[in-house]
C-alpha positions in Angstrom: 23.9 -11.9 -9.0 21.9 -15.3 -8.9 21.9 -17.6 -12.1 19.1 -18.8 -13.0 18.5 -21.5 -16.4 15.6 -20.6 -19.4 11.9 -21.1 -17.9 10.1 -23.9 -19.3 13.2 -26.5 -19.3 12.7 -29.3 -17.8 14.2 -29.4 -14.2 17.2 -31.8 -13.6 15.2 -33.3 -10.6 10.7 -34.3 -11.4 8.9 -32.1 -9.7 7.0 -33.2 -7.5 3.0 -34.0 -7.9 1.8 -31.2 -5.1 3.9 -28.1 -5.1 1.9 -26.7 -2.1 -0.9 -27.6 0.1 -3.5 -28.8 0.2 -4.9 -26.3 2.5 -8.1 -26.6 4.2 -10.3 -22.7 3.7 -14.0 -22.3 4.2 -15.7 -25.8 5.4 -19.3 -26.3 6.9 -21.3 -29.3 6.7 -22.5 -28.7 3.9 -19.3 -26.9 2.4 -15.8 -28.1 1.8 -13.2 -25.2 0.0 -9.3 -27.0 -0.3 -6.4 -25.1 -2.2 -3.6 -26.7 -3.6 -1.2 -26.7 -6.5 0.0 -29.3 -8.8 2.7 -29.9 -10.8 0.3 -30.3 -14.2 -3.3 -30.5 -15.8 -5.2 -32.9 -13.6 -8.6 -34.2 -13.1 -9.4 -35.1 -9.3 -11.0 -37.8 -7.1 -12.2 -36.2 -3.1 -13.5 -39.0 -0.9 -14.7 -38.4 2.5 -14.4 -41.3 5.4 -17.1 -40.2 8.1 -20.9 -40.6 7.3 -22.3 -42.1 4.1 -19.7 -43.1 1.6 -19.2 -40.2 -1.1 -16.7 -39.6 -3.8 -16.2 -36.4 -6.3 -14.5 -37.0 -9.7 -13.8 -33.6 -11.0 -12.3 -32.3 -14.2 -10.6 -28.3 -14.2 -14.0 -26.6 -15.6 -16.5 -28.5 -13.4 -19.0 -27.4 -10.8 -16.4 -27.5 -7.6 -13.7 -27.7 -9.5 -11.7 -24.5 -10.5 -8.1 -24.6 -11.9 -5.8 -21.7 -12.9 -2.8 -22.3 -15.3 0.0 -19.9 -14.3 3.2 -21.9 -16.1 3.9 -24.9 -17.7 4.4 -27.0 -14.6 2.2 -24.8 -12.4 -1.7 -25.1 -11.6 -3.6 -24.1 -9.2 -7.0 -26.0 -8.4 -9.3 -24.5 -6.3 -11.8 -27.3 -4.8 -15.4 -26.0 -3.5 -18.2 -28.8 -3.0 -21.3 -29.1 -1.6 -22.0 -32.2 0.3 -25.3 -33.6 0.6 -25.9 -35.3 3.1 -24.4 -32.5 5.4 -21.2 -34.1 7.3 -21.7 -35.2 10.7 -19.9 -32.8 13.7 -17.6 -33.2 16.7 -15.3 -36.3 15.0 -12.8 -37.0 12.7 -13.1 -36.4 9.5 -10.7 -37.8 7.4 -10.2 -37.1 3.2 -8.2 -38.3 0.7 -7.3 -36.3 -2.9 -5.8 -38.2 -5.7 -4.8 -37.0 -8.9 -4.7 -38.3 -12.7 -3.1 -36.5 -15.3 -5.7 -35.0 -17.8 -4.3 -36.3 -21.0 -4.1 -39.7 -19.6 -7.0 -41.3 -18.4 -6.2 -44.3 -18.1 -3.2 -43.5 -15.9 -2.8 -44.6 -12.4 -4.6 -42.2 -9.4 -1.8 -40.6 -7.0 -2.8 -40.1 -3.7 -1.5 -36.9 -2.5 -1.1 -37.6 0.6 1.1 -40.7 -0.2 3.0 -38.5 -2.6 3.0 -36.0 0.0 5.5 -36.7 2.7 4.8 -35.9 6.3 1.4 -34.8 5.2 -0.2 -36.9 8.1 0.1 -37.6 11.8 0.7 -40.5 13.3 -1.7 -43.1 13.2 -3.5 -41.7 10.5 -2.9 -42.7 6.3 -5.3 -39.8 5.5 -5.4 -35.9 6.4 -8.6 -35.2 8.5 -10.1 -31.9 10.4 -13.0 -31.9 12.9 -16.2 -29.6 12.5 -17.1 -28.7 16.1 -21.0 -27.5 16.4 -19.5 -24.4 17.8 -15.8 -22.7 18.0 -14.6 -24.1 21.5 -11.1 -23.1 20.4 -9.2 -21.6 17.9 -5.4 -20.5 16.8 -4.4 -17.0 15.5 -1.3 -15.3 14.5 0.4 -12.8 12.2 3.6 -11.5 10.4 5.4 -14.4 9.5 9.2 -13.3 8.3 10.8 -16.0 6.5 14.4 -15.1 7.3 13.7 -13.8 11.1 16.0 -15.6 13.2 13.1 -17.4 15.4 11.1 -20.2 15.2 7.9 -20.8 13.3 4.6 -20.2 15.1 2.8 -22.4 12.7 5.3 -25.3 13.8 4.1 -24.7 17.4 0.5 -25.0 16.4 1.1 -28.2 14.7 2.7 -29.6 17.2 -0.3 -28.9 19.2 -2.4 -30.9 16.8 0.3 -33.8 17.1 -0.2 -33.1 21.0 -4.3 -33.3 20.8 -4.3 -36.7 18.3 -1.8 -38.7 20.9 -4.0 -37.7 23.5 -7.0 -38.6 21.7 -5.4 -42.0 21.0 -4.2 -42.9 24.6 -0.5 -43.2 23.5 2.3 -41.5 25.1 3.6 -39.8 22.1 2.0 -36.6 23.6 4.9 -36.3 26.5 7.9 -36.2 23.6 6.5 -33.9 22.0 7.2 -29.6 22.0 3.9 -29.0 23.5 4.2 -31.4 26.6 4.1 -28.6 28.8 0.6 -28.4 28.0 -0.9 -31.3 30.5 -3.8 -33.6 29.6 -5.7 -31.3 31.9 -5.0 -27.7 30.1 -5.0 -29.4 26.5 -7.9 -27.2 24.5 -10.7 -29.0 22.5 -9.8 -29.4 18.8 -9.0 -26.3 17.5 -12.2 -25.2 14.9 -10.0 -22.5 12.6 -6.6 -21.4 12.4 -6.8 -17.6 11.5 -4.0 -15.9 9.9 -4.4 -12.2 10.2 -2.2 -10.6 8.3 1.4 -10.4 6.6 1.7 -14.4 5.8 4.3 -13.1 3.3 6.8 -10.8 3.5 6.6 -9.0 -0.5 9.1 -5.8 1.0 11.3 -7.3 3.2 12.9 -10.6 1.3 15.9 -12.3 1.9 19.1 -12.6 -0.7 18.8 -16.6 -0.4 15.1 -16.3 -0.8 14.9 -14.1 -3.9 17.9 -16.4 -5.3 15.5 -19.4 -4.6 12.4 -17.1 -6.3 14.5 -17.1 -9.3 15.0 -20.9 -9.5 11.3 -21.5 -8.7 10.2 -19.4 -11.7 12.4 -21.3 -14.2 11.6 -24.7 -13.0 8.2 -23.9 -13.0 8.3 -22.6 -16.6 6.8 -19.2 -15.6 6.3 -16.8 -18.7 8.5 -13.7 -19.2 6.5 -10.4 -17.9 6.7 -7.3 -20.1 7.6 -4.7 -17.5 5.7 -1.2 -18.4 7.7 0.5 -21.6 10.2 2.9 -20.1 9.4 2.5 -16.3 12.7 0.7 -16.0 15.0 1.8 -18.8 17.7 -0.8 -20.3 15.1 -3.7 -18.1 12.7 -3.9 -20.4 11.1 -7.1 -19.3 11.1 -9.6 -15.8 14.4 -11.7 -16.9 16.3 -8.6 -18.0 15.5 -7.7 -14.3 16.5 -11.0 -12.7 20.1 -10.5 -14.9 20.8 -6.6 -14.3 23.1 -5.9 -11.5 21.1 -3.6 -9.3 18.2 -6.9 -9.7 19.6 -8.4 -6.0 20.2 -6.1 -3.3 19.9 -3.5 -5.3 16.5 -2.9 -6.0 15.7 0.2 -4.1 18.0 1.7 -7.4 15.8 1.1 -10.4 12.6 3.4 -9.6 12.8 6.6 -11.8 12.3 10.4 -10.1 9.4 11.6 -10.7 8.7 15.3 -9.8 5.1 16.2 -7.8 3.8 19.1 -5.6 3.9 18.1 -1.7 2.3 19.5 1.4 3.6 22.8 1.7 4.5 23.0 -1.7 8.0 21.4 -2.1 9.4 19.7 -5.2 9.8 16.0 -4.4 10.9 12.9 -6.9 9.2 9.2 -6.5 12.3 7.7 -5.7 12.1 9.8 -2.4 9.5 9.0 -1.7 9.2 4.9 -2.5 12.7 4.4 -1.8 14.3 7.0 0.5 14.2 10.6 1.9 13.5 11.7 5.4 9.9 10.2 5.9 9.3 6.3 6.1 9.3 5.0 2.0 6.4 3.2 0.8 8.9 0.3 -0.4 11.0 0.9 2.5 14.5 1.6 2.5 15.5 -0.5 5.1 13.6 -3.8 3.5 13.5 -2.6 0.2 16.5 -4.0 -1.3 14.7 -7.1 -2.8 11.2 -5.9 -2.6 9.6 -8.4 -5.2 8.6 -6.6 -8.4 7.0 -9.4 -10.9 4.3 -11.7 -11.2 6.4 -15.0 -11.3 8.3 -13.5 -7.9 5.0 -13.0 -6.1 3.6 -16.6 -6.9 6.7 -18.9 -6.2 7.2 -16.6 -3.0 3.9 -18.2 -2.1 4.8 -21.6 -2.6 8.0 -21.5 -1.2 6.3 -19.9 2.5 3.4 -22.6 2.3 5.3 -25.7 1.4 8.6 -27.4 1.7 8.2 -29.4 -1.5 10.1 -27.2 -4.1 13.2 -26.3 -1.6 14.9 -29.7 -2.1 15.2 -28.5 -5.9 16.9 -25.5 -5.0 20.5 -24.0 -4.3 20.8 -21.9 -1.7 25.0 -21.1 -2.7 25.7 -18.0 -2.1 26.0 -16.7 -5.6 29.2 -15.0 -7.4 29.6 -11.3 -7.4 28.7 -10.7 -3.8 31.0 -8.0 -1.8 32.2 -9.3 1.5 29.5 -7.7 3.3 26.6 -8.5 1.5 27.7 -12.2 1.4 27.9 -12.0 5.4 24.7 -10.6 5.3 23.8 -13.8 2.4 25.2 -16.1 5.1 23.6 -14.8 8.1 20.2 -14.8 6.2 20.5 -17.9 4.7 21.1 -19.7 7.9 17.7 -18.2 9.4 16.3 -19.1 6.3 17.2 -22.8 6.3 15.9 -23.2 9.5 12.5 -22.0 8.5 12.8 -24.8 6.1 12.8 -26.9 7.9 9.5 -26.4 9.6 8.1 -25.8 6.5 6.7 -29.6 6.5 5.2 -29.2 9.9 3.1 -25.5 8.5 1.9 -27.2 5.4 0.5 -30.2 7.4 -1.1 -28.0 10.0 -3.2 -26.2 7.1 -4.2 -29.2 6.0 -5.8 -30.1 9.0 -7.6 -26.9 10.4 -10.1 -24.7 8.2 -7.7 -21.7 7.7 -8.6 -17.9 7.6 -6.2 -15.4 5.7 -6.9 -11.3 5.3 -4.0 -8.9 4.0 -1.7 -6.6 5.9 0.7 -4.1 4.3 3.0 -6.6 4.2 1.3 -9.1 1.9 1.3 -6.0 -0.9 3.7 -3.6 0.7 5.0 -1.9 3.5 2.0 1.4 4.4 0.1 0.0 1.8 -2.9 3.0 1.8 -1.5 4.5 5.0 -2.6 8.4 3.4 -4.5 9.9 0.4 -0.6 11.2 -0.6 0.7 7.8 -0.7 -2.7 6.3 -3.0 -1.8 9.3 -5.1 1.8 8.6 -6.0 2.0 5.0 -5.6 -0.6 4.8 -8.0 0.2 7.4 -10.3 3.6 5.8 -11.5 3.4 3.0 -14.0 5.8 0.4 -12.2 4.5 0.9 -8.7 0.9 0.3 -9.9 2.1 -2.7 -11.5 4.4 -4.2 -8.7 1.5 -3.4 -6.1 -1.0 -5.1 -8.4 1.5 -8.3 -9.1 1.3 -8.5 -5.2 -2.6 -8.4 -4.7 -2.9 -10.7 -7.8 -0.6 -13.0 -5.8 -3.0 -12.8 -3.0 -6.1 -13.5 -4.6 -4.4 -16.9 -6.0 -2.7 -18.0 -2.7 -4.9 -16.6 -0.1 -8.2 -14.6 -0.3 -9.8 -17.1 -3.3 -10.1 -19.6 -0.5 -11.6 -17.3 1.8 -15.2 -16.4 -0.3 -15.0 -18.3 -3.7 -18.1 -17.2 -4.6 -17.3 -13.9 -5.2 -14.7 -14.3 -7.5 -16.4 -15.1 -10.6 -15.7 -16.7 -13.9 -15.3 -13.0 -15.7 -13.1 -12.1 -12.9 -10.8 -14.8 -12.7 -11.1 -15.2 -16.2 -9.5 -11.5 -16.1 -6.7 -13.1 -13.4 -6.0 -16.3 -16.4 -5.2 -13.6 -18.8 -2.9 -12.3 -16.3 -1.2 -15.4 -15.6 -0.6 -16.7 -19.3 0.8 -13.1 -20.5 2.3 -11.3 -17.9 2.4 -7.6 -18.9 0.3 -7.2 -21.8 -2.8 -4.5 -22.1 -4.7 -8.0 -20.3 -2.5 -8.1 -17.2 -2.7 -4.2 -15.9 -6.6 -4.6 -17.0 -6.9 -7.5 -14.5 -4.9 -4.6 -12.0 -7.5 -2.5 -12.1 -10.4 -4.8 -11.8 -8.2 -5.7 -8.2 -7.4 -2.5 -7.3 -10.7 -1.6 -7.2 -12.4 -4.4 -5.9 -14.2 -4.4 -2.6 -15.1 -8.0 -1.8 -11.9 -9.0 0.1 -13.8 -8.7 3.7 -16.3 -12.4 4.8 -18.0 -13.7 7.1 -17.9 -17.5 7.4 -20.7 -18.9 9.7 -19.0 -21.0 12.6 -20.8 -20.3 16.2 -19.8 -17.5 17.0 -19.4 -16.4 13.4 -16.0 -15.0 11.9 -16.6 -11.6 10.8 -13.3 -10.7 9.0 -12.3 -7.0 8.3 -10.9 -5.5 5.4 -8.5 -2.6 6.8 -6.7 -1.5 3.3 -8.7 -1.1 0.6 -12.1 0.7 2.2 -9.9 3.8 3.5 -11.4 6.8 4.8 -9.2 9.2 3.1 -8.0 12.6 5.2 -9.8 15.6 3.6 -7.9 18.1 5.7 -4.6 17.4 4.4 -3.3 14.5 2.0 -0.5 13.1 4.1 -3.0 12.5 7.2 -2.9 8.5 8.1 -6.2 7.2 6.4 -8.9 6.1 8.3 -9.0 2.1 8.3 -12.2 1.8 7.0 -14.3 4.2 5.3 -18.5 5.0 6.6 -20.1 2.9 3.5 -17.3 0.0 5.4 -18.1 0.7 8.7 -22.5 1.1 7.8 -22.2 -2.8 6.2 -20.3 -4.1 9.4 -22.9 -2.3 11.6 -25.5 -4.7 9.5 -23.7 -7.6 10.0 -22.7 -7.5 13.4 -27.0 -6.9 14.2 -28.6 -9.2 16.1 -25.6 -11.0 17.1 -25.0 -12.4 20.3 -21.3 -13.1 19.9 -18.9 -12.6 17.3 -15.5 -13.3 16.6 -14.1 -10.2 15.0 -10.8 -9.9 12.9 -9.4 -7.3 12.6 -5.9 -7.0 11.3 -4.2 -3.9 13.3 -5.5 -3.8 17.0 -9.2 -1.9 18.0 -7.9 -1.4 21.0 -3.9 -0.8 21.0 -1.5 0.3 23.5 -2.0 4.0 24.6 2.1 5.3 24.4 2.5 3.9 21.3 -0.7 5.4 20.4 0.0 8.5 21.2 3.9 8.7 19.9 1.9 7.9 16.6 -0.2 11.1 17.1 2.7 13.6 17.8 4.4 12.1 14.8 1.3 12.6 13.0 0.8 15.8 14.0 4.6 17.0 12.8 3.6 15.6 9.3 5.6 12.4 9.3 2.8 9.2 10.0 4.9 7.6 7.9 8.0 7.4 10.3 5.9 5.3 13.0 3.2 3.7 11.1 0.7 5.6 12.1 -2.1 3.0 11.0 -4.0 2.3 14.4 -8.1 2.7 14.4 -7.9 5.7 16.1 -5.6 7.7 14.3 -9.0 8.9 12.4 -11.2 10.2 14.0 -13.9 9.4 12.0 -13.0 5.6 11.9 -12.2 5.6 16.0 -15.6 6.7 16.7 -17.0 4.6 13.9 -15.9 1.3 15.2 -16.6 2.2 18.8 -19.7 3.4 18.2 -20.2 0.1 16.1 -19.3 -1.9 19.4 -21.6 -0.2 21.6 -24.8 0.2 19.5 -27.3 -1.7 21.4 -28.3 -3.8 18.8 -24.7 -5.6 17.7 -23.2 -8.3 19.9 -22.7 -8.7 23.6 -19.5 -10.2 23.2 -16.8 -9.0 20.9 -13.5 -11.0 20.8 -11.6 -9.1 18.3 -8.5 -11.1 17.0 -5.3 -8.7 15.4 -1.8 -8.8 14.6 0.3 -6.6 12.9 2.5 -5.0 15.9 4.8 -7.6 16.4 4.0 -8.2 20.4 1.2 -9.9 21.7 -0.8 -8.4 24.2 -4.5 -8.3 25.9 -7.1 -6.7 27.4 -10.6 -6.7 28.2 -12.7 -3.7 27.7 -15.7 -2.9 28.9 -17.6 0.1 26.8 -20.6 2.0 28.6 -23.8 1.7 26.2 -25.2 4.9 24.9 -28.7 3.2 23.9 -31.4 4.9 24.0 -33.2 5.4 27.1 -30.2 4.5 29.4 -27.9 6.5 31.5 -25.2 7.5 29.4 -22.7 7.2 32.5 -23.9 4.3 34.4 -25.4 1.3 31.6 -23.1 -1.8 30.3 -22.6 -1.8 27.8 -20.8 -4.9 25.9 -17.5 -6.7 26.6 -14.6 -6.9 24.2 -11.6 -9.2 24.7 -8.9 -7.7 22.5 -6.0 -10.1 22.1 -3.1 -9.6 19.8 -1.1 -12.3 18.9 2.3 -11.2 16.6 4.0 -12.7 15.2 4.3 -16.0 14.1 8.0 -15.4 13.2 8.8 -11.8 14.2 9.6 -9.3 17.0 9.6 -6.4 18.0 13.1 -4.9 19.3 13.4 -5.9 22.9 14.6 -3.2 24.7 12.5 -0.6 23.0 9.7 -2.7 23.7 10.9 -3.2 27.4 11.1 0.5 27.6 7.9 1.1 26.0 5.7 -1.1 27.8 7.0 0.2 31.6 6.5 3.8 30.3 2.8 3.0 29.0 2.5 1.4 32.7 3.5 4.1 34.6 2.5 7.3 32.5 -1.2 5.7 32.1 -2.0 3.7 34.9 -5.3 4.2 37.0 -3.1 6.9 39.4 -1.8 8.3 36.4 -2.6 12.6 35.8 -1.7 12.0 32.5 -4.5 8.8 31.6 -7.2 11.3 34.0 -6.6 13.7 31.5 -6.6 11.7 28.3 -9.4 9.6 29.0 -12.4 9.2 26.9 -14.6 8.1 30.3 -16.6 5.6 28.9 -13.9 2.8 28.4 -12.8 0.7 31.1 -9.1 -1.5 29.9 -8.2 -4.5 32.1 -5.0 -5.3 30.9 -3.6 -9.0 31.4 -0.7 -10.0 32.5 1.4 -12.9 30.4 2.2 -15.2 33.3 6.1 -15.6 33.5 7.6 -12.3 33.0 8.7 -9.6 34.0 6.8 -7.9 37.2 5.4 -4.6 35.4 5.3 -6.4 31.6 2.5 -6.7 29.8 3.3 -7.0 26.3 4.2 -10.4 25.3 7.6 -10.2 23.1 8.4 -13.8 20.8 7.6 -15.9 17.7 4.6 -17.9 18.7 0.5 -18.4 17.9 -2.2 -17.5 19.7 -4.8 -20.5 21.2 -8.1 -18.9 22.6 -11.1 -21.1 24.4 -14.3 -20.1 24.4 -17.3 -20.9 26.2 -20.9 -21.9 25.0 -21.6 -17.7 24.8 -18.6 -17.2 23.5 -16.7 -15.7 26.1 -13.0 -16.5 26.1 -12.5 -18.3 29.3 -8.8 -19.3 28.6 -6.3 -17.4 26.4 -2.4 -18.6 25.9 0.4 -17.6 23.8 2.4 -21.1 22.2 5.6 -19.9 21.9 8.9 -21.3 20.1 11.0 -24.3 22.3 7.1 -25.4 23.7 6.8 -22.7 26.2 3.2 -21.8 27.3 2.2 -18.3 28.5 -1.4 -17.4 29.5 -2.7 -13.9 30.4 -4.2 -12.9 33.7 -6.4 -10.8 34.5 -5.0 -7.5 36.4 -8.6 -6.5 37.8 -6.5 -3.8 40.2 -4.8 -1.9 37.0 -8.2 -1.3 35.4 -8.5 2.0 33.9 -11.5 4.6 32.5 -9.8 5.0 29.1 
């Protein structure tokens, strides 16, 4: 097992000033939101070089300035300013962050971005974005796996960026770089937002050198101990007992106690079975579940270690001793995919600085079928240590991902509740804060680009089954579904994110059905909009209420292809003809995952089969069809004749037009290769 020295030592190595980020969230004119965290207490200096000369000097505790103390040498400063004058649009806007250390004031400033390396492109000393009057463009992607053996999809968007700025500049940098295949005449406009929609971490599925990095992070970083609940664990009575005990790495799946409850029909069952093992799917699943992260400290240096390269060079990846030969193969074979997502770590961390980024949850990010059923809610959050390791995980979110997204609605009592968390990690304060999380309902926002970006919360507003407790859950409940129907009024275009597909592909659809049906959803991750009733019609009926938008481009992950369609819905507004009115249009375009995959063959297999059982010819589609949806699929240009599921680590790049309407959509994919997606007017189909 990994050896790891006592937190709060100092590290052999300085740390350095900026652990991770910064990273650009919410910014407006009038609005600028940047994440980062440092290395200790600082005050701040922002300054802005487009428009009038401005400067912020900010101590933690100010208006705009929010810090969080999670260790001795890590702090997490949340940056949210208003600007007046408003900033101007449609050019570069460069800024520049320096730091002082609080307790010396008379100490020099440290630019971050010199202390930073790579931070900047070429030709630039300062990170900059652009603030288009309107989205003309934007990135998307989900599930990023740290130790999947493929490339980075956030290293394929940055080189993108390198791509637009040597264009911009008249240089000929643009034609050595990965994205040259993109000519001067098919480059996009500046990209307005990069929008990550779901699974940025991996919480279930982590890699042996990862977890042994994990460990090293948390000492350097001085993390405090966590009390682990009394008796969940017995003998591991606290977060470095666990990091020492035997079953701690690769073992994990081990440690949960049986616990015995009534199932559906009435069958005695023990926790273990159903979190770690048995004949159904787990909730921490027994395929990824060997180092599933279990504390607070894991959770928070796993962030830092996916966003930023900087703390890697003070870590040791050697395999350590006590391995048997075949998990130290399986050590070696993940530590070699994991050292080449290193090393694009630099080029992720400077993208994010540069474009306005967008996170929501998946399962992933907390757990694997996080919420899939009313049976799972009920166990999962019925046992002590499960409450607590799925609470460690959304308190891990908050910090390093939704804070950025709506800062206003995490206020001072709440992350007040979150500081208590951070400086005693299992006391009465800590599973307090859990329960404030666990039942908070602010994690969905809208941020107001043109079109606006309406983002879906899909876990935490479930429509529980009440025919039967293991039925999937409904991705959002009606109180959900009513507020969306509010928002979306009155809109003529919308960008819509919503993490698991609205439209998906029918097969798979319907293998999750039968599975459903037998009583295991668990077994095929039966979480797609329509595997509730209630929610299907919901959101469709959302869609084609004559009052929301015209045009819906709804932007998902989660399935690890990337595929699309356009849909047209017939209206059923009032005083039309239910069978012959238009109703809107609805570009739904999947983009998974940024480093994942789904298992080629299978896929292969799948996707002719979905061709040929539901094409417009098809007895079986004539029979299953709803008769007032019309699919166009499109077809990724440069594969196989029949494919049209898009298989590969890569990002999504949509253009849009002044109404909104995608007029271009392309998958970047790892090496530099370029796939768009055509139309297939011919293989149209009444769904």
């Amino acid at each position: 097992m990994p050896q790891t020295h006592v937190p709060g030592t100092p590290p052999e190595a300085p740390l350095p000033w900026v652990l991770a980020g910064p990273i650009l969230r919410q910014c407006t004119p009038t609005r600028w939101v940047c994440w980062l965290a440092v290395r200790e207490r600082v005050r701040l200096r922002v300054r802005f070089h487009s428009g009038p000369p401005r400067e912020f000097l900010l101590a933690p505790g100010e208006p705009g300035c929010t810090v969080l103390h999670a260790g001795a040498h890590l702090h997490y400063v949340m940056l949210d300013l208003t600007l007046d004058p408003a900033l101007p649009q449609d050019v570069w806007l460069g800024y520049e962050i320096a730091l002082q250390p609080l307790e010396d004031p008379q100490a020099a400033w440290v630019d971050a971005a010199a202390a930073t390396p790579d931070l900047c492109y070429p030709g630039h000393t300062t990170p900059g974005w652009m603030l288009p009057a309107r989205v003309h463009s934007l990135l998307h992607g989900s599930c990023r796996k740290p130790h999947h053996p493929a490339g980075d999809g956030l290293a394929e968007a940055d080189a993108l960026l390198a791509t637009l700025l040597a264009a911009q500049q008249g240089t000929r940098a643009a034609q050595a770089l990965p994205h040259e295949a993109l000519q001067h005449e098919a480059l996009p406009q500046w990209p307005s937002l990069l929008v990550m929609t779901g699974d940025q971490i991996y919480a279930d599925d982590v890699a042996g050198p990862m977890l042994h990095a994990i460990h090293q992070v948390v000492a350097l970083l001085g993390l405090p101990n966590e009390a682990l609940p009394s008796g969940a664990l017995p003998g591991i009575p606290d977060a470095q007992a666990l990091y020492r005990h035997p079953a701690g790495f690769y073992r994990r799946e081990t440690l949960l106690p049986r616990h015995a409850r009534q199932a559906e029909p009435p069958q005695k069952f023990a926790l273990n079975d159903l979190l770690f093992g048995g004949v159904e799917k787990p909730v921490f699943t027994t395929d990824s579940a060997h180092n599933h992260l279990i504390t607070l400290g894991e959770v928070l240096a796993m962030y830092l270690l996916v966003w930023s390269p900087a703390l890697w060079a003070l870590v040791d990846l050697s395999a350590p001793p006590g391995l048997d030969p075949a998990l130290r193969a399986r050590y070696d074979r993940e530590r070699a995919a994991l050292e080449n997502f290193v090393q694009g770590l630099p080029a992720a961390r400077r993208l994010m600085a540069h474009l306005p980024t967008a996170m929501v949850f998946d399962d992933h990010d907390i757990t694997d079928d996080w919420n899939i059923s009313r049976e799972w809610e009920e166990v999962a959050y019925g046992h002590p240590l499960s409450r607590r390791v799925i609470g460690n995980a959304l308190l891990g979110y908050l910090i390093g991902q939704g804070w950025g997204n709506r800062p206003e609605v995490f206020t001072p009592p709440l992350l007040a509740a979150v500081q208590a968390s951070l400086q005693a990690p299992g006391q009465p304060a800590h599973d307090e804060a859990i329960t404030q999380l666990l039942a908070f309902g602010q994690w969905h926002y809208t941020w107001p680009t043109e079109p606006p970006l309406v983002v879906l919360d899909c876990r935490t507003h479930r429509w529980r089954s009440e025919s039967s407790p293991r039925k999937p859950s409904g991705l959002m409940d009606w109180e959900a579904l009513t507020d969306l129907q509010q928002t979306l009024k009155g809109l003529p275009a919308v960008l819509l994110v919503s993490p698991s597909p609205i439209i998906g592909v029918k097969l798979i659809e319907a293998l999750q059905r039968v599975f459903t049906w037998a009583g295991h959803p668990l077994m095929v991750d039966a979480e797609n909009w329509m595997a509730h009733p209630g929610a299907g019609h919901g959101i469709l009926n959302i869609l084609r209420h004559p009052r929301t938008p015209q045009h819906f481009v709804v932007l998902s992950g989660d399935v690890h292809y990337s595929f699309v369609y356009d849909v047209e819905l017939r209206s059923r507004g009032r005083g039309r003809s239910r069978t012959s009115a238009r109703g809107p249009n609805i570009w739904q375009i999947c983009s998974s995952g940024l480093r994942n995959a789904f298992p080629p063959r299978l896929l292969d297999t799948l996707d002719v089969a979905n061709r040929w059982l539901y094409s417009p010819r098809s007895p079986l589609n004539w029979f299953t069809r709803r008769r007032h949806m019309r699919v166009i699929p499109r077809k990724p240009e440069g594969i196989a004749h029949g494919r049209r599921l898009l298989n590969g680590s890569g990002v999504g790049l949509v253009e849009l037009d002044a109404q909104g309407v995608p007029w271009r959509i392309r998958e970047l994919m790892e090496g530099g290769r370029v796939v768009g997606f055509t139309r297939r007017e011919n293989e149209s189909r009444w769904d």
